[in-house]
N, C-alpha and C positions, 0 to 999 in steps of 0.2 A: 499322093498326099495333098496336092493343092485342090482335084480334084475335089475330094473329101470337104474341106475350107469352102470352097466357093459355094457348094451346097449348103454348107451351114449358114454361110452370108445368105445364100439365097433366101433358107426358110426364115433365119428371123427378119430380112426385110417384107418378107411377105406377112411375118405376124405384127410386123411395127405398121404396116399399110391397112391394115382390118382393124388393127387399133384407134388408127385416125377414123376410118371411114365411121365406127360404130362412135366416138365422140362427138364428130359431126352430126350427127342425129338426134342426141341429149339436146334440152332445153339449157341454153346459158344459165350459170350462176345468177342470183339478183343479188345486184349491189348495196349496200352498206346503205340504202335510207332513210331508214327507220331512225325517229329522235328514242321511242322509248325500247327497251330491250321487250322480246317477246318469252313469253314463258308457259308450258307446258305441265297441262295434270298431268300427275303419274301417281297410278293409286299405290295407297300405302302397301298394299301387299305385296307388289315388284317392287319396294322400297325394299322391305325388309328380308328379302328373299337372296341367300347367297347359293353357291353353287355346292354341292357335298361335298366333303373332305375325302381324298381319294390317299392311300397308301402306298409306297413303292411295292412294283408288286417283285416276291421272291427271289433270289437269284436259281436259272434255270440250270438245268444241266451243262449247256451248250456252253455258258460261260465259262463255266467249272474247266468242260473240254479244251478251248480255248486258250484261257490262263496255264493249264499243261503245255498244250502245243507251244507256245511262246515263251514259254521261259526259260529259254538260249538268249532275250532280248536282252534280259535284267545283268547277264552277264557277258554279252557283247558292249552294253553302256558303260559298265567298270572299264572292261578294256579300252578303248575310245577314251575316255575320262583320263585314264593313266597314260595314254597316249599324248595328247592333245595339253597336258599337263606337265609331261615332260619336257614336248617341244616349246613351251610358254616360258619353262626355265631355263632353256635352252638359248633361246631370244635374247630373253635380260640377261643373261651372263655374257652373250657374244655384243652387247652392246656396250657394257661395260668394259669389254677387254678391247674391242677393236673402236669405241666411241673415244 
């Protein structure tokens, strides 16, 4: 297992080090000189231009299968629920008698 870890450290310190390196190459930001703000055409047609309305698509079979396969969940939650509800009442009543 620690095996496993120290690789993992290894690779992301090797992709935080490629990171640096390829930063180091970029032209620095330029600073804040400018007294007037700058402003850019942009023709009206990319103004007006949105992206298509796309739809959810269908639900597929797979879900359908799925939502079967698991629906032991819906009623291991009740049970847990009835559980964890009892012990909650359980609580405040032994607080009350032994408080």
């Amino acid at each position: 297992m620690a095996r496993k870890s120290r690789r993992t450290a290894a690779r992301y310190s090797e992709i935080s080090k490629e990171r640096k390196k390829k930063q180091r190459g970029r032209a620095p930001l330029l600073e804040d000189t400018a007294s007037e703000p700058i402003t850019v055409a942009v023709p009206e047609q990319a103004q007006t231009r949105y992206a298509p309305y796309r739809t959810a698509p269908a639900a597929r079979s797979d879900t359908k299968e799925a939502a079967a396969e698991y629906s032991h969940v819906k009623e291991d939650l009740r049970v847990v629920g009835i559980i964890s509800g009892a012990m909650l009442t359980l609580l405040i009543v032994l607080s009350f008698v032994l408080g």
